[in-house]
Phi, psi and omega in degrees: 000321171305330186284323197289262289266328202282317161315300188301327187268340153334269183298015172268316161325289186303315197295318190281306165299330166289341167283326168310274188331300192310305172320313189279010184235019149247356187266341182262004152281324162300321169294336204302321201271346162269356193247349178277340207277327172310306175312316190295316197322277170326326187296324205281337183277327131340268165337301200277001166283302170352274146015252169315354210240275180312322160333281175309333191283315185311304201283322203250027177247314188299289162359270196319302206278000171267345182279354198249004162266336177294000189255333172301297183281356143299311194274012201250312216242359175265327170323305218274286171335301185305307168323310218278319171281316168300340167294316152351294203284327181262344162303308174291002154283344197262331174297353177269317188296283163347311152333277173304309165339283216282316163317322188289290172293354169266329176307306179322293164317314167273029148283288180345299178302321221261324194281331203273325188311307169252014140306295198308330173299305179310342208252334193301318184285321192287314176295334168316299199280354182270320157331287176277023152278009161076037187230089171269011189276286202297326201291313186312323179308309170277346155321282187308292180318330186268353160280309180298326209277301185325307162280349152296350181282303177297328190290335159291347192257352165316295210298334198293291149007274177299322178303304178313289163324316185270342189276325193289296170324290161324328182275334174287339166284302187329287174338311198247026162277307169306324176281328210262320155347298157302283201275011143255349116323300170275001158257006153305317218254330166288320179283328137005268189316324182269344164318286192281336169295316160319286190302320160324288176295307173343310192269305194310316202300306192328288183313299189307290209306022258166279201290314188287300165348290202285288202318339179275305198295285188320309161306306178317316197271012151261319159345279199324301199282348174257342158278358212255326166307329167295290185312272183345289180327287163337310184283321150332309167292295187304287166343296181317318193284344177270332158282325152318307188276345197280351188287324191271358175284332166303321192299308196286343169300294206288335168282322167298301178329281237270325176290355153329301185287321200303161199256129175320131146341081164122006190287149188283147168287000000 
């Protein structure tokens, strides 16, 4: 009667240490199983940075090839202004050469003018004096000549005049060819600058969307690697939960055992 007694508290042990086991591999099956739901958690944060990282790598690619073509048709139309301006710029040389020409031929003319001018005098004193030699036929003659001479003089010191005018004109068209020269040049020359400033951030954005690019690429594969790590964990977890419960399904075996041993009711020592 003693060996059952001894038997029967043998299996009540063991069944109350096999329901411990069992609890404590369902409670480290629960952390187990809060820390794979944590993984995922991370796994998923993880992805959608990803995500957003390759996202961003796009946009700033899309970015970069419009900026480096808007950077292309600045420095196209910056080209063109400096052509545009030097021509200019030798058009307003040649119109200053003109200029001087022409300032050249009106001093020519009032020399001209000046000169028929004082012939015309000259021949005016010679009929006076011919005039009192008693030849009024030659006087009337150099008179007349010496009036006509006169007035090709003044019509010459006009045209000198009027020359003199066009020549000042031209050098002020020179003048405002040459600026408008210039300032197609130095607006050539800003689009130039900005052209290259364009391709610059062109190119950073290249280089980000390149660095985001990868670093999305890098997140995914840890995402991937945090699921995959969820999963394990998980499965682990469950693994726990299946020895608990198979410990503690022991326990109750072991305990219906035990409830076995008990001694009848009213039965003799």
């Amino acid at each position: 009667m003693a060996e059952s007694d001894n038997l029967k508290e043998d299996l009540e042990l063991e069944a109350e240490e096999t329901a411990l086991d069992g609890l404590e591999d369902l409670a480290d099956a629960a952390d187990t199983l809060d820390v794979a739901e944590d993984v995922a958690d991370l796994a998923k944060v993880a992805a959608a940075a990803g995500v957003s990282d390759l996202t961003r790598a796009m946009d700033a690619e899309v970015v970069a090839d419009r900026l480096a073509q808007l950077s292309q048709v600045v420095s196209a139309a910056g080209a063109d202004d400096i052509a545009e301006g030097a021509e200019l710029l030798l058009a307003s040389d040649d119109v200053d050469a003109m200029s001087a020409m022409v300032g050249l031929m009106g001093v020519e003319d009032l020399e001209l003018g000046l000169e028929v001018a004082r012939v015309a005098g000259e021949m005016w004193a010679v009929s006076d004096v011919v005039d009192m030699m008693q030849m009024p036929v030659l006087s009337a003659f150099l008179e007349s000549r010496g009036e006509q001479l006169q007035e090709a003089s003044v019509e010459v010191i006009l045209q000198a005049a009027s020359t003199r005018a066009l020549s000042n004109l031209l050098a002020a068209t020179g003048a405002e060819i040459a600026e408008l020269g210039a300032n197609e040049m130095a607006e050539g020359l800003l689009r130039k600058i900005a052209a290259e400033a364009i391709a610059e951030e062109s190119d950073d954005l290249a280089v980000a969307g390149v660095v985001l690019a990868a670093q999305g690429a890098e997140e995914l594969a840890t995402a991937m690697e945090l699921e995959d790590a969820a999963r394990d964990i998980a499965a682990e977890g469950l693994a726990q939960g299946a020895v608990g419960a198979a410990e503690l399904g022991a326990a109750i075996a072991e305990d219906a055992l035990a409830e076995e041993f008990e001694e009848p009711e009213g039965s003799a020592d």
